[in-house]
PDB file of N, H, CA, C and O in Angstrom:
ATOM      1  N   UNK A   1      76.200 102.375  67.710  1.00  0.00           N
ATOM      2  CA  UNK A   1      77.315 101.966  68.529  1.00  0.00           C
ATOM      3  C   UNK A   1      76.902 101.963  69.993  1.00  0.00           C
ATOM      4  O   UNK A   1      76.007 102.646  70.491  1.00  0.00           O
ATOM      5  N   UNK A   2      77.695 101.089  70.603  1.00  0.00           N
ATOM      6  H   UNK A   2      78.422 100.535  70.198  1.00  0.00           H
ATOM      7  CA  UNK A   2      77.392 101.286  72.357  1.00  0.00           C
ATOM      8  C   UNK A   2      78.248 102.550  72.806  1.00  0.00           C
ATOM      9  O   UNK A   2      79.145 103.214  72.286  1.00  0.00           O
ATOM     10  N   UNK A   3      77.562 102.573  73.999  1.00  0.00           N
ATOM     11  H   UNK A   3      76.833 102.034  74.421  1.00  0.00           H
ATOM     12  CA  UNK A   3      78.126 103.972  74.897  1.00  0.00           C
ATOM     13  C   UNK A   3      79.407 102.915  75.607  1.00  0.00           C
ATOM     14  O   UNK A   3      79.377 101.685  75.639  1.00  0.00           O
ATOM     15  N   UNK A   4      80.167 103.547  75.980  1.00  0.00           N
ATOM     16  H   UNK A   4      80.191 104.546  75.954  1.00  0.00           H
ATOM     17  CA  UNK A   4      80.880 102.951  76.856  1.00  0.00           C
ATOM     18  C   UNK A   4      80.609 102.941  78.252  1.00  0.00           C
ATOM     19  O   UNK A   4      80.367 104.033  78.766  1.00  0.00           O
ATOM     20  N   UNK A   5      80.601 101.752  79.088  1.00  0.00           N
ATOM     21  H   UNK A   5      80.798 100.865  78.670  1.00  0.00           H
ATOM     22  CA  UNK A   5      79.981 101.680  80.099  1.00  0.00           C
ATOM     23  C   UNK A   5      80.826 102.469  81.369  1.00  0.00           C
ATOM     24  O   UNK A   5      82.021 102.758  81.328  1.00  0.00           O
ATOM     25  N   UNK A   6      80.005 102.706  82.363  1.00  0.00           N
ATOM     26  H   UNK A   6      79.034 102.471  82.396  1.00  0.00           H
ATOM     27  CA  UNK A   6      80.561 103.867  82.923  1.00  0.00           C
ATOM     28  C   UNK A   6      80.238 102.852  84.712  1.00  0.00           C
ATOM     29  O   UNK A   6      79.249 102.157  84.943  1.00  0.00           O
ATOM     30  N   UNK A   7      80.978 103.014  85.317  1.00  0.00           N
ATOM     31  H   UNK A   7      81.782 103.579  85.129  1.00  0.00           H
ATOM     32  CA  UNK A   7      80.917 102.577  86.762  1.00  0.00           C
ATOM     33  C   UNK A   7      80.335 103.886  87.479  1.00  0.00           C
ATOM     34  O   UNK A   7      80.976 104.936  87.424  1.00  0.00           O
ATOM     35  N   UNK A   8      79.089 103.805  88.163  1.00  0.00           N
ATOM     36  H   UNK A   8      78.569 102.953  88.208  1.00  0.00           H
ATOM     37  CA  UNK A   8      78.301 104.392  89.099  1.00  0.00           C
ATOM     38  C   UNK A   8      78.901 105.303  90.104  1.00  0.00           C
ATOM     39  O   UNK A   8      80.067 104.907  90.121  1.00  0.00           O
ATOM     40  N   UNK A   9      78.836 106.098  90.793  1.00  0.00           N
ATOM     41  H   UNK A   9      77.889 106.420  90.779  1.00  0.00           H
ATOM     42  CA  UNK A   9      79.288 107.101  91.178  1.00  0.00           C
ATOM     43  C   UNK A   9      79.437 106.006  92.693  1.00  0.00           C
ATOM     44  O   UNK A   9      80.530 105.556  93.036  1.00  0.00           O
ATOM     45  N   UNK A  10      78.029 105.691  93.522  1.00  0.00           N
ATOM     46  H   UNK A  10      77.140 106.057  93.244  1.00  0.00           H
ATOM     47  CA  UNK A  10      77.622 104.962  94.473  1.00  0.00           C
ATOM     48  C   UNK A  10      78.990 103.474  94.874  1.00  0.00           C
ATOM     49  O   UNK A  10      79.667 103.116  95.837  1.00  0.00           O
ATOM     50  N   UNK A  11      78.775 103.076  93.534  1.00  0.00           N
ATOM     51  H   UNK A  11      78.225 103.367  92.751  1.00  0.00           H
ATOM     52  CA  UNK A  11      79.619 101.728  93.185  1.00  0.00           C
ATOM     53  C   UNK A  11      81.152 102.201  93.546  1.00  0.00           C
ATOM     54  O   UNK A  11      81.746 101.728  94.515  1.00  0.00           O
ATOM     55  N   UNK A  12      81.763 103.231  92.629  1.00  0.00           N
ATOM     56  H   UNK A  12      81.281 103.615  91.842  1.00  0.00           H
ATOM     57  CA  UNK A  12      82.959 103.809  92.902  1.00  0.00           C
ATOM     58  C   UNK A  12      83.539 103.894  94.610  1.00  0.00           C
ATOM     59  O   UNK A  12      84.562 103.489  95.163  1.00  0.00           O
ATOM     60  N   UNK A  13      82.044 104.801  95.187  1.00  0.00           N
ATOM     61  H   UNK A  13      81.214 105.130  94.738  1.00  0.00           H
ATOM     62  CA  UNK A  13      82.650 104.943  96.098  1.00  0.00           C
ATOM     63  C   UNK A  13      82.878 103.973  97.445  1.00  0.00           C
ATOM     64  O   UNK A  13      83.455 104.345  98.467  1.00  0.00           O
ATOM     65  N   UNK A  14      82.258 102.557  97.206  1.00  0.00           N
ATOM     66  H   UNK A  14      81.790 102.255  96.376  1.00  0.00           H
ATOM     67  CA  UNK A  14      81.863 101.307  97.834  1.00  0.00           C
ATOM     68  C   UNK A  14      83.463 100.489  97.472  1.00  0.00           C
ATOM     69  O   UNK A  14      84.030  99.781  98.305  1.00  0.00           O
ATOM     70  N   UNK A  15      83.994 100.755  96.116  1.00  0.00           N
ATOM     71  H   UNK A  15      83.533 101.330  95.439  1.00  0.00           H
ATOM     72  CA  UNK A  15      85.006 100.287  96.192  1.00  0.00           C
ATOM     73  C   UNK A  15      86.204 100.632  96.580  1.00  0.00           C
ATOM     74  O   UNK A  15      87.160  99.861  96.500  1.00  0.00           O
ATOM     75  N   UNK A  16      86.316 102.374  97.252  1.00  0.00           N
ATOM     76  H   UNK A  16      85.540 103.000  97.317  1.00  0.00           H
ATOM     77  CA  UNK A  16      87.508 102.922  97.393  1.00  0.00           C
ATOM     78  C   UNK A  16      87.230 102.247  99.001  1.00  0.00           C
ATOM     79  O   UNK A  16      87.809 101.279  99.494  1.00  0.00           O
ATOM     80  N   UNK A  17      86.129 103.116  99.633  1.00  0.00           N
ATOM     81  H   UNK A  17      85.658 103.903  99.233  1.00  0.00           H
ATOM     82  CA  UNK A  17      86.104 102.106 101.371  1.00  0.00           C
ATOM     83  C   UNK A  17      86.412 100.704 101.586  1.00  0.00           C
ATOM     84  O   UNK A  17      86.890 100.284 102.640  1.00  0.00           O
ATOM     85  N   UNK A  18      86.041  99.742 100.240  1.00  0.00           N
ATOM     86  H   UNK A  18      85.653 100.084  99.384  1.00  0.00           H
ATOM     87  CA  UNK A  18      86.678  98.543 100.458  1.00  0.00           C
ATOM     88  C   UNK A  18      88.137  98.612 100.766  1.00  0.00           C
ATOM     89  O   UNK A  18      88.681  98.412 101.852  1.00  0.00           O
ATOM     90  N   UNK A  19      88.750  98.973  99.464  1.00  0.00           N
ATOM     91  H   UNK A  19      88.308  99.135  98.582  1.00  0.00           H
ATOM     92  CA  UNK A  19      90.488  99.564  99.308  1.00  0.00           C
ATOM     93  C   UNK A  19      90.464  99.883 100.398  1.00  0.00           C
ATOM     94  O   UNK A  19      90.858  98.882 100.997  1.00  0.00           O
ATOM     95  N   UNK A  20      90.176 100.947 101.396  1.00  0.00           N
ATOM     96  H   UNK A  20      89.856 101.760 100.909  1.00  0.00           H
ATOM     97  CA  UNK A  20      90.847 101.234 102.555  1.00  0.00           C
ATOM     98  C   UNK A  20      90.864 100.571 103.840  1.00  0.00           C
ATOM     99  O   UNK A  20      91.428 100.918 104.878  1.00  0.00           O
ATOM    100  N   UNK A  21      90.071  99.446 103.567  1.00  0.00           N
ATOM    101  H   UNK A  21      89.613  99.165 102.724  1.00  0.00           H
ATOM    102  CA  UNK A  21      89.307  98.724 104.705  1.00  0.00           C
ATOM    103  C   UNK A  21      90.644  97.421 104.288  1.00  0.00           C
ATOM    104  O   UNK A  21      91.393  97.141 105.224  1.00  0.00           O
ATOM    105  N   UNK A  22      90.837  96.843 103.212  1.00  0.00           N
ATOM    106  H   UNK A  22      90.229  97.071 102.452  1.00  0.00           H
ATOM    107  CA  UNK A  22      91.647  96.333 102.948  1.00  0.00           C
ATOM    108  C   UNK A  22      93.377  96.464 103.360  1.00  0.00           C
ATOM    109  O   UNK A  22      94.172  95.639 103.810  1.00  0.00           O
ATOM    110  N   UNK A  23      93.490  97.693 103.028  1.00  0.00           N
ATOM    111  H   UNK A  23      92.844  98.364 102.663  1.00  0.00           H
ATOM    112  CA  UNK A  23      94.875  98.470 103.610  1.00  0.00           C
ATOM    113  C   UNK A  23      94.884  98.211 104.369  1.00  0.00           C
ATOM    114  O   UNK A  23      95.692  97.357 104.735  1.00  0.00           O
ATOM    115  N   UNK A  24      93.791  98.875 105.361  1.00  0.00           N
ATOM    116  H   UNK A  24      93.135  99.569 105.064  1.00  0.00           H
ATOM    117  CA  UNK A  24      94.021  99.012 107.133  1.00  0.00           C
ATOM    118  C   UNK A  24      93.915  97.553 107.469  1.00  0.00           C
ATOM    119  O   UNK A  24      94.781  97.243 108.287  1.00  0.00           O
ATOM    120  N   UNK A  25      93.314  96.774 107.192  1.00  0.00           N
ATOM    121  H   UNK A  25      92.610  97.025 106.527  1.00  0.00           H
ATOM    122  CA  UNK A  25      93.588  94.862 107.748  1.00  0.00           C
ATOM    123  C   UNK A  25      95.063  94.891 107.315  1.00  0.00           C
ATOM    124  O   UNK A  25      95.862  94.549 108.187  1.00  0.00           O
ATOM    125  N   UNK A  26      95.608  95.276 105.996  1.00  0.00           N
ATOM    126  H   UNK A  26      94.959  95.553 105.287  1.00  0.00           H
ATOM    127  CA  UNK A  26      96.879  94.176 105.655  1.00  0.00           C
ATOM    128  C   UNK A  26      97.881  94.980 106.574  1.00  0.00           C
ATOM    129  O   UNK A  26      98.825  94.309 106.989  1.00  0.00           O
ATOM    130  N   UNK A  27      97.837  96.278 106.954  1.00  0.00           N
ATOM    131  H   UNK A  27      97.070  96.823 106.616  1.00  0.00           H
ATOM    132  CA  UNK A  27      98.523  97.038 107.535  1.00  0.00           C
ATOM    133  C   UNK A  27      98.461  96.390 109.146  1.00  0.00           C
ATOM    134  O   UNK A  27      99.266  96.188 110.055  1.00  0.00           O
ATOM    135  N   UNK A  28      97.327  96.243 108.958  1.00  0.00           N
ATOM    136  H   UNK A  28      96.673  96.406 108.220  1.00  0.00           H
ATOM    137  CA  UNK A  28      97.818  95.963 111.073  1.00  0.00           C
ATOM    138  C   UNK A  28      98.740  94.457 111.162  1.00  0.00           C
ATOM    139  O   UNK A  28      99.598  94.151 111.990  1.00  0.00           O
ATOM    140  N   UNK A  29      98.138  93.548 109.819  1.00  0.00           N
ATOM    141  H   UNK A  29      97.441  93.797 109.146  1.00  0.00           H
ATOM    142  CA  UNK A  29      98.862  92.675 109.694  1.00  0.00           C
ATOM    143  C   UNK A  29     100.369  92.729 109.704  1.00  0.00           C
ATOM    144  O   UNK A  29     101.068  91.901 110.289  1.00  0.00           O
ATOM    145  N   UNK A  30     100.705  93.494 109.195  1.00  0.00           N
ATOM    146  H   UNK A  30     100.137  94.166 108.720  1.00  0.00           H
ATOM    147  CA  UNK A  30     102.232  93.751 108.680  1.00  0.00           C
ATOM    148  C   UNK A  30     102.680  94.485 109.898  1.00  0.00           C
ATOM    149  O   UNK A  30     103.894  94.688 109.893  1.00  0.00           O
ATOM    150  N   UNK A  31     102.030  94.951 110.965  1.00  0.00           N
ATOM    151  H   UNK A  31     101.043  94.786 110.969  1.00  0.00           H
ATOM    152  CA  UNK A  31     102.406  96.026 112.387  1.00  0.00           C
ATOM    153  C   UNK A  31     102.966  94.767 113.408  1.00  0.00           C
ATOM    154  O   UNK A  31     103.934  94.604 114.151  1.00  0.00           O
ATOM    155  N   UNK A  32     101.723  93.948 112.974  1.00  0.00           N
ATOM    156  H   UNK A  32     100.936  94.080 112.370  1.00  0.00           H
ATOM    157  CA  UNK A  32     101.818  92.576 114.410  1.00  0.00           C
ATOM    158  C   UNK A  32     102.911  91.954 114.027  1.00  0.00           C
ATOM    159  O   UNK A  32     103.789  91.791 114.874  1.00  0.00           O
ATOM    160  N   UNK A  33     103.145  91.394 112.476  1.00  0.00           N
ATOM    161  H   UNK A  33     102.431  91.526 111.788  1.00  0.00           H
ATOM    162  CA  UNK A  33     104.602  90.898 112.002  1.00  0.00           C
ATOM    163  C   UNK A  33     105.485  91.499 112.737  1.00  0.00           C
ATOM    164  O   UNK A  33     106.028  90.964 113.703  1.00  0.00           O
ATOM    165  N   UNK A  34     105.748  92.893 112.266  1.00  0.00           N
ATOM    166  H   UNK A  34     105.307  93.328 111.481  1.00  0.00           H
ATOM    167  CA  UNK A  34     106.685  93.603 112.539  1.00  0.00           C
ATOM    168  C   UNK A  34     106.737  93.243 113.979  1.00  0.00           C
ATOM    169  O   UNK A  34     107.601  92.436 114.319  1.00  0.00           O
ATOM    170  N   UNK A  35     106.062  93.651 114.725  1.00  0.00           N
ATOM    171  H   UNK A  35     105.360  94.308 114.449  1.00  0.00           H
ATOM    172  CA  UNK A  35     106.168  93.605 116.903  1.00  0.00           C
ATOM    173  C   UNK A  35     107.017  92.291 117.279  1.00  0.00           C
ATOM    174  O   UNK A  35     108.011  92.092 117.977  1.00  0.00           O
ATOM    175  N   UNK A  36     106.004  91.325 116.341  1.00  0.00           N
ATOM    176  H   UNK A  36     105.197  91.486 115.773  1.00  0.00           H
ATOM    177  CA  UNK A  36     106.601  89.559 116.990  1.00  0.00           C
ATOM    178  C   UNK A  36     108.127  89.664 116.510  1.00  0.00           C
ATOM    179  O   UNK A  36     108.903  89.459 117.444  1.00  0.00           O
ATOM    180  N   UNK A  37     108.850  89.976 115.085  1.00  0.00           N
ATOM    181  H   UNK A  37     108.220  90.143 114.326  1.00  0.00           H
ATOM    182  CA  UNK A  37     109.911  89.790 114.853  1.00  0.00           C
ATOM    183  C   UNK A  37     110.896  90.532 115.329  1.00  0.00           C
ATOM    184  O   UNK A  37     111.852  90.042 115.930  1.00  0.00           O
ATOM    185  N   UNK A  38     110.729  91.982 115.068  1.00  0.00           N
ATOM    186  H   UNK A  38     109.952  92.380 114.580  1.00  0.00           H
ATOM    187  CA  UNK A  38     111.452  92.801 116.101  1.00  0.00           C
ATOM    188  C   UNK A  38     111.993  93.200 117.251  1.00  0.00           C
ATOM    189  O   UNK A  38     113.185  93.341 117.521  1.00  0.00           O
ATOM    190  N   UNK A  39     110.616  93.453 118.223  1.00  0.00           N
ATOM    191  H   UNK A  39     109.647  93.338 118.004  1.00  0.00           H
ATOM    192  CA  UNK A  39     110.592  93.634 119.201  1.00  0.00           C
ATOM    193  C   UNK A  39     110.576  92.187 120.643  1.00  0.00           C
ATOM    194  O   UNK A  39     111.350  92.054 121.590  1.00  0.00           O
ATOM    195  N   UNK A  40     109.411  91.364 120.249  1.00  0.00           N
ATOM    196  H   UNK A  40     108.781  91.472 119.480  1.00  0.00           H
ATOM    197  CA  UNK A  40     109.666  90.272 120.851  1.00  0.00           C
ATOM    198  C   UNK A  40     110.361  88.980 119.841  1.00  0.00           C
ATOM    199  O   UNK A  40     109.975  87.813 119.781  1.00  0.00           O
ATOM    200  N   UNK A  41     111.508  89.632 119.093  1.00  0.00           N
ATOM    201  H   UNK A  41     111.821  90.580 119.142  1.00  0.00           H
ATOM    202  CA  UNK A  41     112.075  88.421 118.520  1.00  0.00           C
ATOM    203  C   UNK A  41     113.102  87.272 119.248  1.00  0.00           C
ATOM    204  O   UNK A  41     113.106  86.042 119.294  1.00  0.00           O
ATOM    205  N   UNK A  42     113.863  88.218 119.722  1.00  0.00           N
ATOM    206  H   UNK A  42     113.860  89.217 119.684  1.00  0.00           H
ATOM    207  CA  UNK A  42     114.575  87.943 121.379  1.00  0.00           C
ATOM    208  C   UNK A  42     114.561  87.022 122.091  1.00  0.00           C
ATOM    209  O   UNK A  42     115.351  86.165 122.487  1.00  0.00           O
ATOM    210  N   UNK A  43     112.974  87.444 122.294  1.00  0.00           N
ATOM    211  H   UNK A  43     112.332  88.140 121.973  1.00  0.00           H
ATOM    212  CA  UNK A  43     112.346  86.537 123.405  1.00  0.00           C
ATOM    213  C   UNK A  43     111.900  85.152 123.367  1.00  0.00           C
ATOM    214  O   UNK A  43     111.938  84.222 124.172  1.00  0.00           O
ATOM    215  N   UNK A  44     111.319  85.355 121.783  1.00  0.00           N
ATOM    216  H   UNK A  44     111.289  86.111 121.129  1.00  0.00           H
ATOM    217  CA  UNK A  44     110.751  83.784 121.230  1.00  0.00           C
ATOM    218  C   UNK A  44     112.281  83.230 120.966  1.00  0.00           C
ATOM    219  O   UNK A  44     112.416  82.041 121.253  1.00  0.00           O
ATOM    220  N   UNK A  45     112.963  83.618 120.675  1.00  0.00           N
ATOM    221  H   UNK A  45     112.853  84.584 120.442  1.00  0.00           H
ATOM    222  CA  UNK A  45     114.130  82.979 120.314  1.00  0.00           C
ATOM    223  C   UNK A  45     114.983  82.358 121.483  1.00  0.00           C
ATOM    224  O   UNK A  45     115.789  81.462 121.231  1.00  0.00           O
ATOM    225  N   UNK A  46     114.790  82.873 122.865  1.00  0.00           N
ATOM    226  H   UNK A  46     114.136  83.600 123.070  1.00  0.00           H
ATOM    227  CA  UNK A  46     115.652  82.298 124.380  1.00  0.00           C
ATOM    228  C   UNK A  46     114.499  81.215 124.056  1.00  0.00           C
ATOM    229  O   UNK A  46     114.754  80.141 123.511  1.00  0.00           O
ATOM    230  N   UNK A  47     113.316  81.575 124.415  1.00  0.00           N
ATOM    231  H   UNK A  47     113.108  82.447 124.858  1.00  0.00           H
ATOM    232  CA  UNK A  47     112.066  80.567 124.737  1.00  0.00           C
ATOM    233  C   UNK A  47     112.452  79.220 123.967  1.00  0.00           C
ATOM    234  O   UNK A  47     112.776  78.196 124.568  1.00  0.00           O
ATOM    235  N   UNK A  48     112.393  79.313 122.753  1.00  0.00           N
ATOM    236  H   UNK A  48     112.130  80.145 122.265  1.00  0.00           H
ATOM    237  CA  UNK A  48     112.495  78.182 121.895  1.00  0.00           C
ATOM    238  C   UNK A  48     113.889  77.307 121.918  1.00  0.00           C
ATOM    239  O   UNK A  48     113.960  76.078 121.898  1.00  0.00           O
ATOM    240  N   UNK A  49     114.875  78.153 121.959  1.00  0.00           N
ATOM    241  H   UNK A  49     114.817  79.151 121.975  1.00  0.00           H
ATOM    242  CA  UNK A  49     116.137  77.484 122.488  1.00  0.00           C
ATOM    243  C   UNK A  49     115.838  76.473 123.886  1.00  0.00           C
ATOM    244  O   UNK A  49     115.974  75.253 123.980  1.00  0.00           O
ATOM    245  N   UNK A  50     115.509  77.192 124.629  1.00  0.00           N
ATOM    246  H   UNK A  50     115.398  78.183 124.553  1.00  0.00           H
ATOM    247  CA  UNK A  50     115.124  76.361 125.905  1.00  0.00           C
ATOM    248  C   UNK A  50     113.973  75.639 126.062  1.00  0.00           C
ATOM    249  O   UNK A  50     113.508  75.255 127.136  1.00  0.00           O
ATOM    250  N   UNK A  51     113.417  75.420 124.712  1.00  0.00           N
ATOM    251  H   UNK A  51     113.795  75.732 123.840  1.00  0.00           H
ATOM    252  CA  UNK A  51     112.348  74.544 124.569  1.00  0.00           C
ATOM    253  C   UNK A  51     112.773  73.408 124.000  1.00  0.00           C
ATOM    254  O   UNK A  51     112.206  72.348 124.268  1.00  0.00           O
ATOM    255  N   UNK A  52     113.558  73.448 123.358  1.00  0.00           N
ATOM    256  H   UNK A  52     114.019  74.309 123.141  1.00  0.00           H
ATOM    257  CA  UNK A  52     114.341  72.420 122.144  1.00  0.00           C
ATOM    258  C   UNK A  52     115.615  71.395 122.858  1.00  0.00           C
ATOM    259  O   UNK A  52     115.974  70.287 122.459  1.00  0.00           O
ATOM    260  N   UNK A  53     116.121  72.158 123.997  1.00  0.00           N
ATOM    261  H   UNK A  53     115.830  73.058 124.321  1.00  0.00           H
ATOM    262  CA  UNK A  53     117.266  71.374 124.806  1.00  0.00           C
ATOM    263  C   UNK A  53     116.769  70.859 126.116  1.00  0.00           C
ATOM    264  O   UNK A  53     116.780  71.641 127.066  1.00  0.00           O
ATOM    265  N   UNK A  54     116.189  69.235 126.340  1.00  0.00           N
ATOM    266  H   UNK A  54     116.180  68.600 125.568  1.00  0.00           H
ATOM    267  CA  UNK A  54     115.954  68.840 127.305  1.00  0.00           C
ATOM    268  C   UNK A  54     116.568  67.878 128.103  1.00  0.00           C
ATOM    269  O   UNK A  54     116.681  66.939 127.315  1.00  0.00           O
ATOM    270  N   UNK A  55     117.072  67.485 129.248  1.00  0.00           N
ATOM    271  H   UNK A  55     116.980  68.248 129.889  1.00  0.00           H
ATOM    272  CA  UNK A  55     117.928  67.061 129.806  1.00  0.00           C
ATOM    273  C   UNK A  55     116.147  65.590 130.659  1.00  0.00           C
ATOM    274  O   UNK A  55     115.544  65.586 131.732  1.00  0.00           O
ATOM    275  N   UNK A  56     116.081  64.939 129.745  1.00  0.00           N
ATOM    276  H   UNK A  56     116.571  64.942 128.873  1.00  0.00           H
ATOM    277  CA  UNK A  56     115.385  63.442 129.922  1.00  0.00           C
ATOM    278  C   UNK A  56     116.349  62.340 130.869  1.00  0.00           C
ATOM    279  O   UNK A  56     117.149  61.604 130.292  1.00  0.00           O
ATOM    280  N   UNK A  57     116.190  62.304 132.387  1.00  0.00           N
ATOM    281  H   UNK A  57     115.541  62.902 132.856  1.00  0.00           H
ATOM    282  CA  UNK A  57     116.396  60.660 133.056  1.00  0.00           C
ATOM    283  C   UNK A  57     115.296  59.640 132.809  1.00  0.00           C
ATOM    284  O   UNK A  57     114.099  59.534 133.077  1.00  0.00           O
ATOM    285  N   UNK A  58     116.211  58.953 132.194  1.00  0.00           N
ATOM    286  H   UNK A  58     117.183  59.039 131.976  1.00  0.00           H
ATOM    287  CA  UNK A  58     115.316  57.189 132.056  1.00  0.00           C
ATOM    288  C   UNK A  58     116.120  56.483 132.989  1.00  0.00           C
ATOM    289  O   UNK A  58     117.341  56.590 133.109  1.00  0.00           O
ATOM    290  N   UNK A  59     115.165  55.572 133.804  1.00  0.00           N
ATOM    291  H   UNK A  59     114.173  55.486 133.707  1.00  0.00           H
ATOM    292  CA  UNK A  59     115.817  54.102 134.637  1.00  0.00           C
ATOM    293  C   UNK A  59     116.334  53.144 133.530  1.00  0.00           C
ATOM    294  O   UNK A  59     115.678  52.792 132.549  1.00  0.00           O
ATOM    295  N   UNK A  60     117.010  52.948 133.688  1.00  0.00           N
ATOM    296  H   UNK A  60     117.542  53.234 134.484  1.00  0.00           H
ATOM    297  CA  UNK A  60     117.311  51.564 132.874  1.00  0.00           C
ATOM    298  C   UNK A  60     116.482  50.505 133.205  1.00  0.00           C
ATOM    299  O   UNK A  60     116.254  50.238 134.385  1.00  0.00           O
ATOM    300  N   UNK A  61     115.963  49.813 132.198  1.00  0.00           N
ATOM    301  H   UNK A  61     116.148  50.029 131.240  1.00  0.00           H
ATOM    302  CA  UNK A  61     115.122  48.254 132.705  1.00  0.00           C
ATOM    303  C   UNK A  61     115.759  47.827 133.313  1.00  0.00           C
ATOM    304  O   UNK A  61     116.877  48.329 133.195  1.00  0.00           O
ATOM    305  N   UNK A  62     115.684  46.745 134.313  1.00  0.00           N
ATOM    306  H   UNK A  62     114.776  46.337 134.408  1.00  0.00           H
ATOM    307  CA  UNK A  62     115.811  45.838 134.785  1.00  0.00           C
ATOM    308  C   UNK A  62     115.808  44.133 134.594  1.00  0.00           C
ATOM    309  O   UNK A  62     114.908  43.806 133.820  1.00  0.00           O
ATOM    310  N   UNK A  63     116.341  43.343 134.945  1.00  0.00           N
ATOM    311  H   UNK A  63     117.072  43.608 135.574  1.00  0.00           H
ATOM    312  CA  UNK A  63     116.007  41.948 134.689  1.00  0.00           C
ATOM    313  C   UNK A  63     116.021  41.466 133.516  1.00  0.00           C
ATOM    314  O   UNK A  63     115.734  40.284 133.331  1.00  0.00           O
TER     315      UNK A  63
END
């Protein structure tokens, strides 16, 4: 019969630092979400309002 295969001690521990290296990216990801929507949500939201309403003079043609 086969042994059952066994994952490396070395290997194991290459994949938990991945896992945490992973966390900590999706985490800062989810921090910066959080800042833009929360905190400067406000702000993008006057900004864009007053980006969206523009008061355009055209000459009328002539002749």
């Amino acid at each position: 019969m086969r042994e059952s295969s066994t994952i490396p001690e070395d290997v194991k521990q290459r994949l938990n630092w991945l896992l945490i290296f992973i966390v900590i990216c999706f985490s800062i990801l989810v921090i910066g979400l959080w800042y833009l929507q929360m905190i400067k949500g406000e702000e993008f939201k006057e900004r864009a309002v007053e980006n969206c309403i523009r008061a355009l003079v055209e000459d009328a043609p002539r002749g």
